[in-house]
N, CA, C and O of each residue as an XYZ file, in Angstrom:
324
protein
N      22.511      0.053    -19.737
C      22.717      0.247    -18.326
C      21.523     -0.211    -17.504
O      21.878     -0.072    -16.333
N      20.474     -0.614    -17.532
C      19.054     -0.894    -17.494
C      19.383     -2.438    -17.277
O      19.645     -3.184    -18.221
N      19.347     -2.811    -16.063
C      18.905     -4.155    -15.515
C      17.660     -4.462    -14.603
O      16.885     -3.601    -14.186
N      17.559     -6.164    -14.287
C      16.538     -6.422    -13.607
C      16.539     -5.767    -12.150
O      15.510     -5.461    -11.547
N      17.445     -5.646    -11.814
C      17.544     -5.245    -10.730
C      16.710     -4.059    -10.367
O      15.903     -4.079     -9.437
N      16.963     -2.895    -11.231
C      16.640     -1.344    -11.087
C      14.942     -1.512    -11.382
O      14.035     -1.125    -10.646
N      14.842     -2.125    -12.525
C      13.056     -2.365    -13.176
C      11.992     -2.814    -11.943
O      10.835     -2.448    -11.737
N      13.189     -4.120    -10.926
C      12.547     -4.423     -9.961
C      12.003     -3.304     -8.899
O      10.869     -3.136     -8.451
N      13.291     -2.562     -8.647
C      13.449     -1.496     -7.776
C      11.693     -0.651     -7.540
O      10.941     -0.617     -6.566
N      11.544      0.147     -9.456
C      10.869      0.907     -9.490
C       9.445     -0.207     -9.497
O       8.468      0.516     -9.301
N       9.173     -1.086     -9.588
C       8.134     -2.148     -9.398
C       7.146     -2.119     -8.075
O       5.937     -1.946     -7.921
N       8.432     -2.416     -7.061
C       8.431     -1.984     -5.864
C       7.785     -0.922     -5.261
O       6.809     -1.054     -4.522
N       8.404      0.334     -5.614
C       8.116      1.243     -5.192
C       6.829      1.621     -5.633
O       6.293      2.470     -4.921
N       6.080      1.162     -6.770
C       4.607      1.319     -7.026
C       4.031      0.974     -6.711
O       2.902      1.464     -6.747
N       4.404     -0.593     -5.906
C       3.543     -1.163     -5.315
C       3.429     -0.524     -3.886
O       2.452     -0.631     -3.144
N       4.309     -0.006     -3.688
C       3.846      0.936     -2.291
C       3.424      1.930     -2.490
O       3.052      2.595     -1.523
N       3.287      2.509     -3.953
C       2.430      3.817     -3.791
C       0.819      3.314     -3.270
O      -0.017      3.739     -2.473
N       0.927      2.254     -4.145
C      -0.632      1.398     -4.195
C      -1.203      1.298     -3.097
O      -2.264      1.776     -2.697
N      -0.213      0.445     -2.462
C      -0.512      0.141     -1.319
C      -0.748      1.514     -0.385
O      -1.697      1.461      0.398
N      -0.385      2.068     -0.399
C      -0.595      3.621      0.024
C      -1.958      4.138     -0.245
O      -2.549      4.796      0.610
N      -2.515      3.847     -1.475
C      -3.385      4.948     -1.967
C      -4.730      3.479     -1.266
O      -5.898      3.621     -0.904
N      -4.492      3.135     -1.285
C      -5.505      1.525     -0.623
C      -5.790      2.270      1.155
O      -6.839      2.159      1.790
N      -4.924      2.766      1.472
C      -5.233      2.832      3.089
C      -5.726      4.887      3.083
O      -6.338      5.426      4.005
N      -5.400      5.367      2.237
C      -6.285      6.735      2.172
C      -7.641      6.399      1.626
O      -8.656      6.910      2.098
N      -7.663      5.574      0.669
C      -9.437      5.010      0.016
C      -9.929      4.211      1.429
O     -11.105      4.409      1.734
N      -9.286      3.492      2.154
C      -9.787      3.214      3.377
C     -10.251      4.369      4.397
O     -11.398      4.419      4.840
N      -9.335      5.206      4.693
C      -9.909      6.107      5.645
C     -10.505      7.574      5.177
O     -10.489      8.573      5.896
N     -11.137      7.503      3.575
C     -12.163      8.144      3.008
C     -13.068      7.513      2.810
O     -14.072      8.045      2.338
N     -13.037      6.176      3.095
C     -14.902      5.613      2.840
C     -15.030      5.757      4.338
O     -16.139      6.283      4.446
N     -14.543      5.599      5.570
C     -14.870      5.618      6.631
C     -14.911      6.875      7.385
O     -15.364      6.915      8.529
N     -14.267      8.303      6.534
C     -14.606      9.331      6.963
C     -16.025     10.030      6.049
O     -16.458     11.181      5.991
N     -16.411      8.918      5.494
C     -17.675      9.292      4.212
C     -17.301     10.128      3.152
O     -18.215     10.489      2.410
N     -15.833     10.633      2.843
C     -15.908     11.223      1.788
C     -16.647     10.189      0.349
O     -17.682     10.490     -0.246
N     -15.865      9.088      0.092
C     -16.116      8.412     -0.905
C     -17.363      7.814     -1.626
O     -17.798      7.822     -2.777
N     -17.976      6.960      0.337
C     -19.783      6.585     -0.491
C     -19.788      8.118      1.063
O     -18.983      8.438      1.937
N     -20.798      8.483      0.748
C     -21.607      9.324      1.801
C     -22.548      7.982      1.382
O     -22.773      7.343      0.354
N     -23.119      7.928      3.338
C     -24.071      7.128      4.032
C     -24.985      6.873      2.929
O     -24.927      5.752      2.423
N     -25.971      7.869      2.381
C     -27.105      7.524      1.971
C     -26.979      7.113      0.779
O     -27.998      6.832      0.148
N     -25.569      6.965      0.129
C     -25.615      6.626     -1.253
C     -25.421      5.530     -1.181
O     -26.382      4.876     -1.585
N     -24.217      4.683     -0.687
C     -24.174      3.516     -0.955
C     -24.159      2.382      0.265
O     -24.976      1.474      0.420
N     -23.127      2.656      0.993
C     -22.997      2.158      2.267
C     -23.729      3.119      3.587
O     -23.688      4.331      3.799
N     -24.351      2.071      4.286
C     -24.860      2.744      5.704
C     -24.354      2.188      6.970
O     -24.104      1.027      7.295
N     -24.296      2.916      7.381
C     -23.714      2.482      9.017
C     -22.541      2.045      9.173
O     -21.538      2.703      8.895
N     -22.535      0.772      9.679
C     -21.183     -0.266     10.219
C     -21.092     -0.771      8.619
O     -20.102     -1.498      8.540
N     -21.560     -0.691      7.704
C     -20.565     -1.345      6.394
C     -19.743     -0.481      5.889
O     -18.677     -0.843      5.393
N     -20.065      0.599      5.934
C     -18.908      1.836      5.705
C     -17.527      1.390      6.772
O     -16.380      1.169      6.384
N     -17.994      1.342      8.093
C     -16.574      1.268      9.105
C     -15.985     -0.245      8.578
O     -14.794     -0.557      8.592
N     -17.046     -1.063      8.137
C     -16.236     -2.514      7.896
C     -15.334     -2.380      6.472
O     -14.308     -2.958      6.113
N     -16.188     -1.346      5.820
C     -15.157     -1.480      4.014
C     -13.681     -0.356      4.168
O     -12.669     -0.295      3.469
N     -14.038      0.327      5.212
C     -12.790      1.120      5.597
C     -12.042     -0.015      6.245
O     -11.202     -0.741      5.715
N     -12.330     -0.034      7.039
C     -11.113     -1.226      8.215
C     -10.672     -2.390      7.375
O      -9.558     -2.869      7.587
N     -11.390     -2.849      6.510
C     -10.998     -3.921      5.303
C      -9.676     -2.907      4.599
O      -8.548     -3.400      4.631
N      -9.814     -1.818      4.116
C      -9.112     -1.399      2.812
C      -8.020     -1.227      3.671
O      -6.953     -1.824      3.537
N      -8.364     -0.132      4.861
C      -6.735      0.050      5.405
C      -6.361     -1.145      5.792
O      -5.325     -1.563      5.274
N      -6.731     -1.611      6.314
C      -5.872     -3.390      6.833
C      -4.833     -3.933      6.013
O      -3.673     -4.311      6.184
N      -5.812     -3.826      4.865
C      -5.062     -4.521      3.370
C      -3.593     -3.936      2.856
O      -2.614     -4.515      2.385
N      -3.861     -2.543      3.151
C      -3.171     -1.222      2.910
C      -1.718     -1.472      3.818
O      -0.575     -1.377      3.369
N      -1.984     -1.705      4.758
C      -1.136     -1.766      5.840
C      -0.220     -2.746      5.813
O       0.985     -2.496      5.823
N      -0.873     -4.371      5.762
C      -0.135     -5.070      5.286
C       0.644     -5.167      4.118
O       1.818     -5.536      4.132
N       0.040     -4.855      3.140
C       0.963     -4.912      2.086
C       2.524     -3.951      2.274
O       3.631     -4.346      1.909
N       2.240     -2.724      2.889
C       3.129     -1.692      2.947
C       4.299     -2.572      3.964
O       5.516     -2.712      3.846
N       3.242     -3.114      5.072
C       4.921     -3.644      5.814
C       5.370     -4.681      4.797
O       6.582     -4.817      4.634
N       4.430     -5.507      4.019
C       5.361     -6.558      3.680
C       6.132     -5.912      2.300
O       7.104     -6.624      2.044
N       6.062     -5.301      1.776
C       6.941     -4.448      0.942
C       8.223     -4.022      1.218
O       9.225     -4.297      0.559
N       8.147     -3.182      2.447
C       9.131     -2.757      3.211
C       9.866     -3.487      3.660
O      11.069     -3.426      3.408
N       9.293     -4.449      4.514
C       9.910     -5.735      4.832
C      11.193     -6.593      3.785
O      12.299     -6.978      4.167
N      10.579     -6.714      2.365
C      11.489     -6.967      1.661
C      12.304     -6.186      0.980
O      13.256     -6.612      0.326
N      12.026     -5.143      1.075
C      13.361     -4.014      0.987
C      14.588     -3.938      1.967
O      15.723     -3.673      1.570
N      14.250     -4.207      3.363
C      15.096     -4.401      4.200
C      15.739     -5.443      3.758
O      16.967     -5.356      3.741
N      15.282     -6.343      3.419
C      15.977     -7.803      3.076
C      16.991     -8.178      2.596
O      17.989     -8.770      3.008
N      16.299     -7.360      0.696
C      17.308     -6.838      0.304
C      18.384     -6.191      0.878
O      19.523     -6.654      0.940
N      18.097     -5.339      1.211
C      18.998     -4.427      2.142
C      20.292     -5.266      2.612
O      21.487     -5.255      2.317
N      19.615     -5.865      3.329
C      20.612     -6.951      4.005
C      21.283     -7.793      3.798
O      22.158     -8.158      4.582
N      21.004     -8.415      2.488
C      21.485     -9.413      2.215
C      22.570     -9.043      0.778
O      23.105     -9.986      0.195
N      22.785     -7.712      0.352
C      23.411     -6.779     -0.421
C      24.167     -5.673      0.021
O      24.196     -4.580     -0.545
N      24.799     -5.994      1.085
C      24.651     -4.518      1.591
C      25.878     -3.389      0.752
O      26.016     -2.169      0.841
N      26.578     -4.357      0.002
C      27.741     -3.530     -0.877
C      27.093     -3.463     -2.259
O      27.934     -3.096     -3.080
N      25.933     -3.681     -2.791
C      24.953     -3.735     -3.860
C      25.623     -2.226     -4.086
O      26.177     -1.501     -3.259
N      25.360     -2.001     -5.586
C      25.565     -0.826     -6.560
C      24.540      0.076     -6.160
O      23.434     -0.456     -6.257
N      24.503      1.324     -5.719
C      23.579      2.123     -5.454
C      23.301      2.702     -6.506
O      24.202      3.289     -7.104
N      21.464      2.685     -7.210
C      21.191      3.593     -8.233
C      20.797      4.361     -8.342
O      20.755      4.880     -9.458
């Protein structure tokens, strides 16, 4: 019962956990949980490695989503699993 389809499905959806856990590691290096200032990053490289991670974070999530809709759309009587 196990096709490409479903394997894809759950593929997907990890990659948005990922992408998820990319934009909380973003806005914990920039709230200093992750480096605190004096350990690794100081100042504006902390706000730049945050605004980098969530950015990254962000995009990926819409473009994920994005092709879920797609799917969506272009299946719309597709087998629900």
């Amino acid at each position: 019962m196990s096709d490409l389809g479903s394997g894809q499905k759950v593929l997907e959806w990890i990659t948005l956990a990922l992408a998820l856990i990319f934009v909380v590691m973003g806005i914990s290096v920039v709230s200093g949980i992750f480096f605190p200032e004096r350990m690794f990053l100081e100042g504006a490289m902390r706000y730049v490695l945050g605004s980098i991670l969530i950015g990254y974070g962000i995009i990926r999530i819409t473009m994920i989503i994005r092709r879920l809709k797609k799917e969506k759309r272009q299946k719309p009587f597709a087998e629900k699993t």
